[in-house]
N, C-alpha and C positions, 0 to 999 in steps of 0.2 A: 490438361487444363490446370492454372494455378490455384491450388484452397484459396479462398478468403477469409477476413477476419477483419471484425469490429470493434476497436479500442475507444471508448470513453475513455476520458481522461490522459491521452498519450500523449502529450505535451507536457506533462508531469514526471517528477521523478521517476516513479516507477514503470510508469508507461509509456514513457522513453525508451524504455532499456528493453521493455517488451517489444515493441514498434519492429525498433532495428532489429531484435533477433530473429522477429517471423519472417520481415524481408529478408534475412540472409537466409535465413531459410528456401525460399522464393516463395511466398505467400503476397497475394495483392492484400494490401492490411488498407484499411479506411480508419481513420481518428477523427474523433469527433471531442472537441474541448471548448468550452468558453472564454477560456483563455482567464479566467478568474485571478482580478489583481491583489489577491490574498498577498502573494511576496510578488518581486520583479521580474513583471510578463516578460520583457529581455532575455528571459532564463529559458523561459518557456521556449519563444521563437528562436534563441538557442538549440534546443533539444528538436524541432519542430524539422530544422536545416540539415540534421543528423539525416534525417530520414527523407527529406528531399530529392537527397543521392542520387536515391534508389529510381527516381523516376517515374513515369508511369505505372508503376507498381505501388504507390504511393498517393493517396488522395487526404487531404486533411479538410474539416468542416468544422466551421467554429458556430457551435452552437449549444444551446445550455439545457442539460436533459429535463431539466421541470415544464420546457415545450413541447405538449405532446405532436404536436399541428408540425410544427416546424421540423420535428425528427420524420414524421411519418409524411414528410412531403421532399426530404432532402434524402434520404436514407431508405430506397428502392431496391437496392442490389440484393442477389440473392447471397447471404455469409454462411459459414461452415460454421464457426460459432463465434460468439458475442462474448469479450473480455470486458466487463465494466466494472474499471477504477473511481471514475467520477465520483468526486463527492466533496461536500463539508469538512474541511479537514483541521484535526486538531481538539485534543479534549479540553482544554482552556478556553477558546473563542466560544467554544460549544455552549459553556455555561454562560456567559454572558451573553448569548442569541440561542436560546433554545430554540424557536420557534422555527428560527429559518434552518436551523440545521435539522430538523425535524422535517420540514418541509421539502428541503433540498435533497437530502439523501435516500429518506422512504416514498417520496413521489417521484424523484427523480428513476429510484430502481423498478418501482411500478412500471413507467414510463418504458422502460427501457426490457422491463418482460412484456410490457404490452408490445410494442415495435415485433421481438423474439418472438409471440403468438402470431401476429399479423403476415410478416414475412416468411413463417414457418422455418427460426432456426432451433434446431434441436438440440444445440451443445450453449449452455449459460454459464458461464462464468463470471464468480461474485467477490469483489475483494471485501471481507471482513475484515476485523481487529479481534484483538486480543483484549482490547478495552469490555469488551461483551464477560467475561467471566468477573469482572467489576469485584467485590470484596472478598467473592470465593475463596478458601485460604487452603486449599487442598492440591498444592503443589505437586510437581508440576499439573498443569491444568489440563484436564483431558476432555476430549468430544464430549467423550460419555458420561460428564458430569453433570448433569442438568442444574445444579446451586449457581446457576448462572444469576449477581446479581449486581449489574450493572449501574453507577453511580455518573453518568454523565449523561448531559444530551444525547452527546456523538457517539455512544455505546448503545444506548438503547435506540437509535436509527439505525446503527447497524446489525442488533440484532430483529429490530422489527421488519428489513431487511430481509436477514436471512427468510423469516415465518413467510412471507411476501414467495419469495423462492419455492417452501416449500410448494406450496398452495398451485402455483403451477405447474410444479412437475407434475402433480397427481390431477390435476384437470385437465393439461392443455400437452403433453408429453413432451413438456423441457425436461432434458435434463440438467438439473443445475448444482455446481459444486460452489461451495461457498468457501472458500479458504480465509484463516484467522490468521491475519498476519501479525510475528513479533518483531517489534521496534527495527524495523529495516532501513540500512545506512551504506553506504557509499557512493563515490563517484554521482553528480548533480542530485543529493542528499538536497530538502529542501533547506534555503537557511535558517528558519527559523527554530530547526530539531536542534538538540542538544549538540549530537556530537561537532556538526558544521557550524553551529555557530558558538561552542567553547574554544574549537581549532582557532576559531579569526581571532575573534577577545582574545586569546592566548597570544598567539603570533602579534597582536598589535599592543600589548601587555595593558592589555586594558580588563578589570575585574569579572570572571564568571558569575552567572547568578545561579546560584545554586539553594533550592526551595526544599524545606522541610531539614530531615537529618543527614547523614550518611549512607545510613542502613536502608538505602532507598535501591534500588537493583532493577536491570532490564535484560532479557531474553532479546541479544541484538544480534539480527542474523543479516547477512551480507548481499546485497543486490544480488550477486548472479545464484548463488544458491535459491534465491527467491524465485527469479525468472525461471530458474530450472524446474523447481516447481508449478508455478503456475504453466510452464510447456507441458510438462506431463498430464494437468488435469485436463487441458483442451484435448487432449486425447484419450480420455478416460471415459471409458463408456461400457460399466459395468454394470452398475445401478441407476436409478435415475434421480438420488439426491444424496450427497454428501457434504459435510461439514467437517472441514478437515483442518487441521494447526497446520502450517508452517512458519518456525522455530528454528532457534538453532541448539536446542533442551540443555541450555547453560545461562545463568542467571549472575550477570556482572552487575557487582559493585558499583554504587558512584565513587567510591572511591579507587576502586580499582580500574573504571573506564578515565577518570582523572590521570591516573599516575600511568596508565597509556598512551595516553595524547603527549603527555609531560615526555615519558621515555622517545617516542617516535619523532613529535617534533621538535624535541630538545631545547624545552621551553620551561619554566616553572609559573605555575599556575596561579591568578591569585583570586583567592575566594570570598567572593560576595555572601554570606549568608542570610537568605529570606526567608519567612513564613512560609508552611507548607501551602499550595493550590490546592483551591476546592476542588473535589474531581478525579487529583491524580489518583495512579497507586502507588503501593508502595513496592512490592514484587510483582514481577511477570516472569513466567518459564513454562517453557512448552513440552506438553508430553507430546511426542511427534511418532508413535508406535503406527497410528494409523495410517500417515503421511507416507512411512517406510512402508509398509503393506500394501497400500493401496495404489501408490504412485512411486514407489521403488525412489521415494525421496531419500537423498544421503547429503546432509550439508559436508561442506570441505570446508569451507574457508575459515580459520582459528578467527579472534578477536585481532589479537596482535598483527596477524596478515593485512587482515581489514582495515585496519585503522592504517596501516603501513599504503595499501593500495592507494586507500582517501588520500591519502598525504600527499601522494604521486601525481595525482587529480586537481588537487586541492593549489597546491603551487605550480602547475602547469599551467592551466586553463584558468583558473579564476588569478591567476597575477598576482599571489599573495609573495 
């Protein structure tokens, strides 16, 4: 008989890329998305078509996790475990609607342990951020740092999140992993992230905006390195709660993710300079010791690959 598995948010970048790999896998996978017109739902039902393919193996519900009524009336089946991506995304928007991203992402994930106690699935999977270690300046940033001190909305829902997580495992016997994700990019990359939307403005020579200094840097690790991770923690069943990085424990430059895009698409960039965003950071870089320990995580993909692959993606399918 086939595993199942429950994707919030799979109609999204990143839970796209997950979608398609558990069906080739042959996993009956369920998505559940609201299809949130944050950027152009066309992308979404885009990615939605990917995994249509697949057929009966494939069921998608569009519904919004802050329902608790509507998940626990639409969402019966029995899952092998619960991926939930779903959320508020974005530490900018974050700050100007605290509230709702507040709301949307720590009731949402409630919501969504609560369904996992109901149903009785054992295995939780949680996407965090890397935004949660907030002004910490103790490079690369490790699990076991607890100077976690988060300056955004969207960082502290998802570390409030996480504590949500713990609290289950140790009452109701989820086990749940929460993974910290760093700045993840490729292939239906949302537009509004840095790298997809400096590629377009570049390609259409139209000015980047680029906020604060140079000396601004991100730990950017590559779709499938990610998905490969997140495969391995649905199968991790060692302990019954971890918080774990995945990273690619390399910390680029804005300047040096500039003059990548510039070398790959063969373009010369032109820069906008704006005031730093409340909220952002300034570095991110991932200590990923536990990642490799604990889920035999090994990123491959260089930078310069990655942005080579985007590229491949990026003028095929989006028509640039």
């Amino acid at each position: 008989m086939n595993r199942t598995i429950l994707i919030t948010g799979g109609a999204g970048f990143i839970g796209s890329h997950l979608a398609e790999r558990m069906l080739n896998e042959g996993w009956q996978v369920t998505v559940v998305d609201n299809l949130d017109p944050f950027y152009d739902i066309s992308i979404k039902h885009q990615n939605l078509n990917l995994c249509r393919q697949y057929g009966d193996s494939f069921r998608f519900v569009q519904l919004d996790i802050t329902d608790y009524a509507a998940l626990a009336s639409e969402l019966t089946d029995t899952y092998d475990a619960i991926v939930h991506l779903a959320a508020k995304t974005g530490v900018r928007p974050s700050v100007t609607n605290p509230r709702v991203y507040s709301f949307v992402n720590t009731q949402g994930t409630q919501n969504m342990l609560e369904l996992a106690r109901e149903l009785g699935v054992k295995q939780f999977i949680y996407t965090s951020s890397s935004s949660v270690y907030g002004l910490n300046t103790n490079l690369p940033w490790s699990e076991d740092d607890q100077s976690l001190r988060p300056v955004s909305p969207y960082a502290c829902s998802k570390l409030a999140s996480e504590l949500l997580g713990h609290s289950y495992s140790q009452l109701y016997g989820i086990r749940f992993v929460g993974l910290r994700f760093f700045t993840v990019y490729g292939p239906r990359q949302r537009p509004d992230l840095a790298i997809h939307k400096f590629a377009a403005k570049m390609i259409s020579g139209t000015p980047i905006p680029v906020f604060g200094d140079f000396n601004s840097g991100r730990d950017y690790t590559y779709i499938e390195d990610i998905i490969n991770g997140v495969r391995k923690a649905i199968d991790y069943d060692k302990t019954p709660f971890e918080v774990i990085n995945l990273g690619n424990n390399k910390n680029i430059s804005m300047t040096e993710m500039i003059q990548t895009l510039e070398d790959v698409f063969e373009v010369k960039a032109q820069i906008n300079r704006l005031p730093a965003h409340a909220g952002d950071l300034l570095l991110t870089c991932a200590n990923i010791e536990k990642a490799q320990r604990l889920l035999d995580y090994q990123p491959k993909v260089s930078f310069q690959e990655g942005i080579e692959l985007f590229k491949n993606w990026l003028m095929v399918e989006s028509k640039l």
